[in-house]
C-alpha positions in Angstrom: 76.7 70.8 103.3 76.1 73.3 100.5 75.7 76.9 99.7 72.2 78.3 99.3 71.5 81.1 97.9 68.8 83.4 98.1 66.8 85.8 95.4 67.0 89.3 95.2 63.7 91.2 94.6 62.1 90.1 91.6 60.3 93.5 91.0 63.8 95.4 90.9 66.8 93.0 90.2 67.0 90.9 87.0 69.8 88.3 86.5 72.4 89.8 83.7 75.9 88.1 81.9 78.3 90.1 81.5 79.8 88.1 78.7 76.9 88.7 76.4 75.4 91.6 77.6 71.9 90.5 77.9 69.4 89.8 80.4 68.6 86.1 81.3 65.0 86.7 81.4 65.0 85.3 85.3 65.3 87.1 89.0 68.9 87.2 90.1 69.7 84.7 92.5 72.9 84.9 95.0 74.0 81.0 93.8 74.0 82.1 89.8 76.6 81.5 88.3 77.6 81.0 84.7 75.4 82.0 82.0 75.1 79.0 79.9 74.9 80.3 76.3 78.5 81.7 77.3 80.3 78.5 78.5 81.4 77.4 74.7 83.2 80.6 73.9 86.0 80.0 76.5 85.8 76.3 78.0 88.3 75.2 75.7 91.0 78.4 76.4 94.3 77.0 77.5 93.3 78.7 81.0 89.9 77.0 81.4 91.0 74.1 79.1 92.0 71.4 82.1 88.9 72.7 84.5 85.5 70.2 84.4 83.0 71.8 83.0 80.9 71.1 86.1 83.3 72.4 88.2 84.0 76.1 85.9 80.5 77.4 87.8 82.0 76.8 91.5 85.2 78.5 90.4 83.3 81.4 88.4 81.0 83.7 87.4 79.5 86.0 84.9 76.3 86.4 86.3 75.4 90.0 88.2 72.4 91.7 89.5 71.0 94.1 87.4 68.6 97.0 88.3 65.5 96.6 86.0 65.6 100.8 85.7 67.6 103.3 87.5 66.1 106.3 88.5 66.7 109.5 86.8 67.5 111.7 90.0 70.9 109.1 90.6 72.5 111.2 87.7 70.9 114.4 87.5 71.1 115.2 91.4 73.6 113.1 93.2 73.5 112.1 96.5 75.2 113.5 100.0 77.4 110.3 100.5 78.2 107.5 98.5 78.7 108.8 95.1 79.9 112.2 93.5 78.6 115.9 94.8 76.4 117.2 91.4 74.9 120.5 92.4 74.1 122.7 96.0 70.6 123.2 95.2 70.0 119.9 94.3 71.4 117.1 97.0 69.3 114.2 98.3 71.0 111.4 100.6 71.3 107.9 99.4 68.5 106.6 100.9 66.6 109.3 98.8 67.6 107.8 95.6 67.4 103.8 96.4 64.7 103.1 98.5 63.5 100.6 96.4 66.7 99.3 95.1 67.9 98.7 98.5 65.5 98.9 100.9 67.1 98.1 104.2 67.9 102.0 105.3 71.3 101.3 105.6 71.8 105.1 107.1 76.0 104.7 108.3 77.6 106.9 106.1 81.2 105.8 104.6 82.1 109.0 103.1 82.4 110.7 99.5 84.8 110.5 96.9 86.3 113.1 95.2 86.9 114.4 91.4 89.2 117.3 90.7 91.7 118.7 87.9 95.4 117.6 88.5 97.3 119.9 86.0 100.9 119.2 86.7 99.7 115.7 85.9 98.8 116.6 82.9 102.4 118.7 82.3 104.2 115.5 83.3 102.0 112.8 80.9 102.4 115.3 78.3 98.2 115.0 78.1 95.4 117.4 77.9 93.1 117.9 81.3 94.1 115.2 83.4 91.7 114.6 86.3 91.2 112.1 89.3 88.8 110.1 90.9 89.5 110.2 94.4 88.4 107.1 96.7 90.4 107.7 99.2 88.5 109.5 100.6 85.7 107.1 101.6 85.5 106.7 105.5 85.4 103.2 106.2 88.8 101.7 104.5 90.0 104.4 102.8 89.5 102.7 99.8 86.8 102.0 96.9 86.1 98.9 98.6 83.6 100.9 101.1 81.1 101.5 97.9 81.1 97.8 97.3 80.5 97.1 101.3 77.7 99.8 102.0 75.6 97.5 99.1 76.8 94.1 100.7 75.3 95.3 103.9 72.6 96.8 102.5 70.9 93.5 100.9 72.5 91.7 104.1 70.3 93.0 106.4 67.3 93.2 103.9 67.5 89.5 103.4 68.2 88.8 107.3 71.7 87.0 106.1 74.0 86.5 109.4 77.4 85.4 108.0 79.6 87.7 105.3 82.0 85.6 104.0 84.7 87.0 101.4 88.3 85.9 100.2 90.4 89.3 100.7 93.9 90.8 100.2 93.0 92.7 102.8 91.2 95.7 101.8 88.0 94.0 100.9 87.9 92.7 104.5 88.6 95.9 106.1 86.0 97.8 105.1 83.2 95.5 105.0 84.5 94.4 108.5 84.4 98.2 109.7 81.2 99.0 108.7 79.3 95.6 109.8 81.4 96.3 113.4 79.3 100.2 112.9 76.0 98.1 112.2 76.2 95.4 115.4 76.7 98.6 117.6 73.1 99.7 116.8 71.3 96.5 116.7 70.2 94.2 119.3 72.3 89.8 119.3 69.9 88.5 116.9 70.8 91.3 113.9 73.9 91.1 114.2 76.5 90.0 111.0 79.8 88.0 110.9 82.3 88.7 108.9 84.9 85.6 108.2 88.1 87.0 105.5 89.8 83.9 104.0 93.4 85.1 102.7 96.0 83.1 100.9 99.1 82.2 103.3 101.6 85.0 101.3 99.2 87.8 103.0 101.2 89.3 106.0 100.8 88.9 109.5 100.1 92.7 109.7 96.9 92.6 107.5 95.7 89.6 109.4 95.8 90.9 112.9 94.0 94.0 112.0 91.1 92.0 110.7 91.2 89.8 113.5 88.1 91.1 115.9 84.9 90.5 117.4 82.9 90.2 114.2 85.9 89.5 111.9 87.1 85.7 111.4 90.1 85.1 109.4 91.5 82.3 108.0 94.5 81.6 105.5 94.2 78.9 102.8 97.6 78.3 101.1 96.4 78.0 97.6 99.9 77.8 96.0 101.1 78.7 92.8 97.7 78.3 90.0 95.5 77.2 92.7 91.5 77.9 91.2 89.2 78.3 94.3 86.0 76.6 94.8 82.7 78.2 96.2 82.1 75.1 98.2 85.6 75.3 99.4 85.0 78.1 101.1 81.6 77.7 102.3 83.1 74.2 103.8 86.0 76.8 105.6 83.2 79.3 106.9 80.6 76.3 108.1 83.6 75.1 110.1 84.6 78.4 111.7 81.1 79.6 112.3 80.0 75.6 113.9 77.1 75.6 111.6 75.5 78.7 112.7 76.1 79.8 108.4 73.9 76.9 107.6 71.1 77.5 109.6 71.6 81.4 110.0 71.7 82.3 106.2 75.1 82.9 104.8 76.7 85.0 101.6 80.1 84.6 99.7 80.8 87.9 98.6 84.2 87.6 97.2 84.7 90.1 94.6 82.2 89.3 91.6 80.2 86.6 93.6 78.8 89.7 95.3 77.2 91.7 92.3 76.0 94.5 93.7 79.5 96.0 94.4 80.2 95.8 90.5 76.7 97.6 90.3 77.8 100.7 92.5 80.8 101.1 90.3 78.8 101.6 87.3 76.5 103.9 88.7 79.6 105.8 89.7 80.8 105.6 86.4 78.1 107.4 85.1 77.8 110.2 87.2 81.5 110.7 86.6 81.0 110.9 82.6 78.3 112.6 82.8 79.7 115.6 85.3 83.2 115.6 82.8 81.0 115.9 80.0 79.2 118.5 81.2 82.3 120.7 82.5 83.6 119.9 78.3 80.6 121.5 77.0 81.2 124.6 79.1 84.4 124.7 77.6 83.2 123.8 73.9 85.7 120.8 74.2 82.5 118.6 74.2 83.8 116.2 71.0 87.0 115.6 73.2 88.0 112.0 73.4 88.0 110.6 77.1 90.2 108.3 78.7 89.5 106.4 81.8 92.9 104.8 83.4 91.9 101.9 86.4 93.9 99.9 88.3 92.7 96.1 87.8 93.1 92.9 90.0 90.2 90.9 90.4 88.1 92.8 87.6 85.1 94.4 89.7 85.9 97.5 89.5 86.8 97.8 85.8 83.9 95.6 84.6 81.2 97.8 87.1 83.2 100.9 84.9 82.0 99.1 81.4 78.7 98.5 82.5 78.5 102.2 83.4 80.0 102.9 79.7 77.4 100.7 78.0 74.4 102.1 79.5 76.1 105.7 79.1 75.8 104.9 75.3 77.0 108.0 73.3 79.5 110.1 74.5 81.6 107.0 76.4 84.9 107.2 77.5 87.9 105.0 76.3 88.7 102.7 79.2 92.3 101.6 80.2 93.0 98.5 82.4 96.5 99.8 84.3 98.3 96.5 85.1 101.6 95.4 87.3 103.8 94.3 84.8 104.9 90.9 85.3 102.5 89.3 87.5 98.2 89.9 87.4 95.1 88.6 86.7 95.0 88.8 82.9 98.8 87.0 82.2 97.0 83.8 81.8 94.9 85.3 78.6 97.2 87.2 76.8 98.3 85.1 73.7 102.6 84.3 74.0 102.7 85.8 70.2 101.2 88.8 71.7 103.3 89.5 74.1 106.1 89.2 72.0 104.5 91.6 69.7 104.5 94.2 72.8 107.7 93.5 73.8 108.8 93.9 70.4 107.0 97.5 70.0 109.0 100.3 69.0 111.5 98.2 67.1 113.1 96.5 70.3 112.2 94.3 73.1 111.3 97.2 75.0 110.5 94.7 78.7 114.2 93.0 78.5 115.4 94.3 82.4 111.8 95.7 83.5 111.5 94.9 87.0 108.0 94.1 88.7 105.9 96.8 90.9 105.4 96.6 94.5 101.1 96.1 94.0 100.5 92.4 95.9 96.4 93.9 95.5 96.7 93.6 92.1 98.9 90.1 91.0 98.1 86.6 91.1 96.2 84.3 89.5 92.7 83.5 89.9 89.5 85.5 90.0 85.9 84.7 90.1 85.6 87.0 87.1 88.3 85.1 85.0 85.8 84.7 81.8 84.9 88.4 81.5 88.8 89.0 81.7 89.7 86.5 78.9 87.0 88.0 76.9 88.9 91.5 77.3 91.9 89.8 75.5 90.2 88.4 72.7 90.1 91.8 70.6 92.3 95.0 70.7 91.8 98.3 69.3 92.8 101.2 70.2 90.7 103.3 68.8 87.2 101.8 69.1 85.7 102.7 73.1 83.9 99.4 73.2 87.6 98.1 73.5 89.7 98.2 76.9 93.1 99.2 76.3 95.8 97.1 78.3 99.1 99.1 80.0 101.7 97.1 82.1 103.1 99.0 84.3 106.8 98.1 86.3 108.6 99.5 88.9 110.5 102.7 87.2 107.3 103.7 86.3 105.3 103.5 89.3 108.6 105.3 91.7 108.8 107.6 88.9 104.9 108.9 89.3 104.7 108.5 93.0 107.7 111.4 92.8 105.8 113.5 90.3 102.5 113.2 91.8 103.6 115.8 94.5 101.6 118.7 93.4 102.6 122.1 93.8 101.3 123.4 97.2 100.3 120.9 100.3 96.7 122.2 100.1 95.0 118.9 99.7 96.3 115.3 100.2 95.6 112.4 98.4 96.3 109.1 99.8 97.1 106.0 97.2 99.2 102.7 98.0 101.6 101.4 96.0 98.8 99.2 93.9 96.5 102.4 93.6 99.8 103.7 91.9 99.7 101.7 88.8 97.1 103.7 87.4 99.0 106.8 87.5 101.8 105.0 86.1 99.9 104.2 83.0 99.7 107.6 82.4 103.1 108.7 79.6 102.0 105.3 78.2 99.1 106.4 77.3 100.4 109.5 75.6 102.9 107.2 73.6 100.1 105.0 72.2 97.7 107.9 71.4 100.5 109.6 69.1 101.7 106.5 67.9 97.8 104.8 67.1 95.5 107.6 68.0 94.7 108.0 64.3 96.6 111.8 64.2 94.8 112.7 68.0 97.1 115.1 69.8 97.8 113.6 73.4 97.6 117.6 74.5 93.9 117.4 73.6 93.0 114.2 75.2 90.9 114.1 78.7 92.3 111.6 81.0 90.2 110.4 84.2 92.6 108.6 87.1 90.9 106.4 89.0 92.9 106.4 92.7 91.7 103.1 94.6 93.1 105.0 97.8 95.1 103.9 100.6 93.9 100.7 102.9 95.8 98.1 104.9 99.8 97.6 103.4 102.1 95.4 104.4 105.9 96.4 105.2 107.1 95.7 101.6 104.2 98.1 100.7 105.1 100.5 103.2 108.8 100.9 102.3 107.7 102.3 98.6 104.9 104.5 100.7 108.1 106.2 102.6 108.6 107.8 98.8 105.9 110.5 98.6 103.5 108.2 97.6 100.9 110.8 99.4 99.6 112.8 96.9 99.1 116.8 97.0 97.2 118.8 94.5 
């Protein structure tokens, strides 16, 4: 058996790499893969080095959908749900502003985030307006993961595709899960989706059984230590489970980055949150301010929908900062050994010697689909050019420390971020080190920093001992 894959709308959706940053000149099709004009730049990396070339576009991708143009009103006006709250006068719902980039009429809400000032934040960094994006908020999961899963869903039911199929560290899972389980209420047998989470054997019990449901399979595959995964591995796992209802019933893997059109949301997100901090600046005549966005990174989609946002933003981009888990993540396996020794060296000392590694299991290990847009990220660093993401490890100290701090003044408002969420903030005095020490003179005081909180979603009991120290968040 093998995958197939289906086209978006040719009208709308375009096929775009990421790693070049142009348009393949075809329609985006769900079984893309690897943009072939790309393949030389990294095939022979140590990391891709002992992986067939036939075999690199099973295991990867740099291939998303890409809107063809983007109406005007998804900035200017904002929408009711989904993405950021512009203006009173001026809200439309969702379905307002992408009817024709996803038709279906998905109309289950899953909720708002958030973006507010944070000023003891700022006190503690020793940075200028500090501010957060708050996705905890989102209904579904509590996490960003419910922006990714209301576009899954979305181009799901517009393409009549029965069986969701996704490898998860749990969050993922949960809220597509939730909100197909919302959809199959409504619907009559023959509309109805599946949902089937494959998770690697270390995921505990606890995140498993909550999946487990009606409409939610789950399966663990004990990749091991440098395991790469293979789409037809999976497909294989999911034809099994489903008794080859996928094959005949039409059937998506929407593992981070195979999916696309969550990477897509991001950006749009992106945008509007520039463009709203930008705007608030100019009322302040602190319009020429640099800006800083801090994101937590595992698998890449959220930070690589951010740049795509920042590249069609154009002038006026923010600086973006990839908060990592020291020790263990995605990006270890790029990162030059000379260069590490030049970070731990930083400073005049090896500054790591006794660090100890985070509690953040949704942001470690070793393999993503996205792996050749994150060795790309390693291949140039400056600090001072926005095209560039900046890279902060963050360990333990660091992230206890913050969760400690982040409890605002008064109990007005509560924020909810788990322990991987936390590495963002954690990035945060690190930041105002490396912007005295290579910010070309910059004052960290008059630097605007944008937090991106990932929220709170499932946790497992290692995960929920470092919650029990006021990791919820006032302001």
């Amino acid at each position: 058996m093998a995958e197939q894959g289906f086209e978006f709308d040719t009208d709308q959706w375009q096929a775009w790499c990421l790693l070049c940053g142009r348009s393949r000149g075809v329609p985006y099709n769900t079984a893309d893969s690897l943009c072939p004009d790309c393949v030389e730049q990294y095939q022979d990396a140590r990391f891709f080095r002992r992986i067939l070339r036939s075999n690199l576009a099973l295991s990867f991708t740099t291939i998303i959908p890409e809107p063809k143009r983007i109406p005007a009103d998804l900035f200017t006006r904002g929408c009711k749900d989904l993405f950021l709250r512009k203006s009173r006068g001026l809200l439309r719902d969702p379905w307002d502003l992408l009817p024709y980039l996803f038709p279906a009429d998905l109309r289950i809400p899953c909720g708002q985030p958030a973006l507010f000032k944070m000023p003891h934040l700022a006190q503690f960094a020793g940075l200028g307006q500090t501010w957060v994006l708050d996705m905890s908020t989102y209904g579904l999961s509590g996490t960003h993961k419910d922006l990714r899963s209301w576009a899954v869903l979305s181009k799901a039911i517009e393409h009549d595709i029965k069986h969701l199929a996704l490898w998860t560290a749990g969050n993922a899972g949960l809220s597509l899960t939730r909100l197909v389980k919302r959809w199959n209420a409504t619907v009559p047998p023959r509309q109805r989706k599946t949902v089937y989470c494959l998770m690697d054997d270390s995921v505990p019990d606890e995140i498993r059984l909550e999946l487990r449901g009606p409409y939610c399979w789950t399966a663990e595959l004990s990749t091991g230590s440098g395991a790469i995964l293979s789409r037809d591995q999976l497909y294989n796992m999911v034809a099994a489970m489903s008794g080859g209802k996928a094959e005949r019933e039409g059937y998506w893997q929407v593992t981070d980055g195979w999916d696309g059109v969550g990477l897509f949301m991001y950006s749009l997100l992106a945008q509007q949150c520039i463009k709203f901090l930008r705007d608030e600046l100019r009322k302040t005549k602190q319009e020429e301010s640099k800006v800083y966005v801090i994101l937590p990174i595992g698998t890449g989609n959220i930070l690589f929908g951010f740049i795509r946002g920042m590249e069609r933003f154009g002038a006026g981009r923010a600086k973006l900062v990839a908060a990592l888990p020291y020790g263990d993540h995605m990006m270890q396996s790029f990162v030059p050994p000379e260069e590490r020794e030049e970070e731990d060296e930083a400073d005049g000392g090896p500054r790591r010697m006794g660090l100890a590694e985070p509690e953040a299991p949704k942001l470690t290990g070793f393999y993503s689909p996205l792996a050749p847009c994150l060795w790309k990220l390693t291949q140039t660093k400056d600090f001072n050019n926005l095209e560039f993401v900046e890279r902060i490890e963050v360990d333990r100290a660091a992230q206890l420390e913050v969760a400690a701090r982040l409890q605002g003044p008064d109990d007005a408002t509560m924020i909810d971020a788990e322990p991987s969420a936390l590495i963002a903030f954690g990035a945060l005095k690190e930041l105002a080190r490396r912007i005295r020490k290579d910010g070309r003179g910059e004052n960290p005081e008059d630097s605007i920093v944008l937090v991106v909180n990932s929220g709170r979603g499932l946790m497992g009991p290692a995960e929920w001992a470092i919650s029990k120290r006021s990791i919820v968040v006032s302001r």
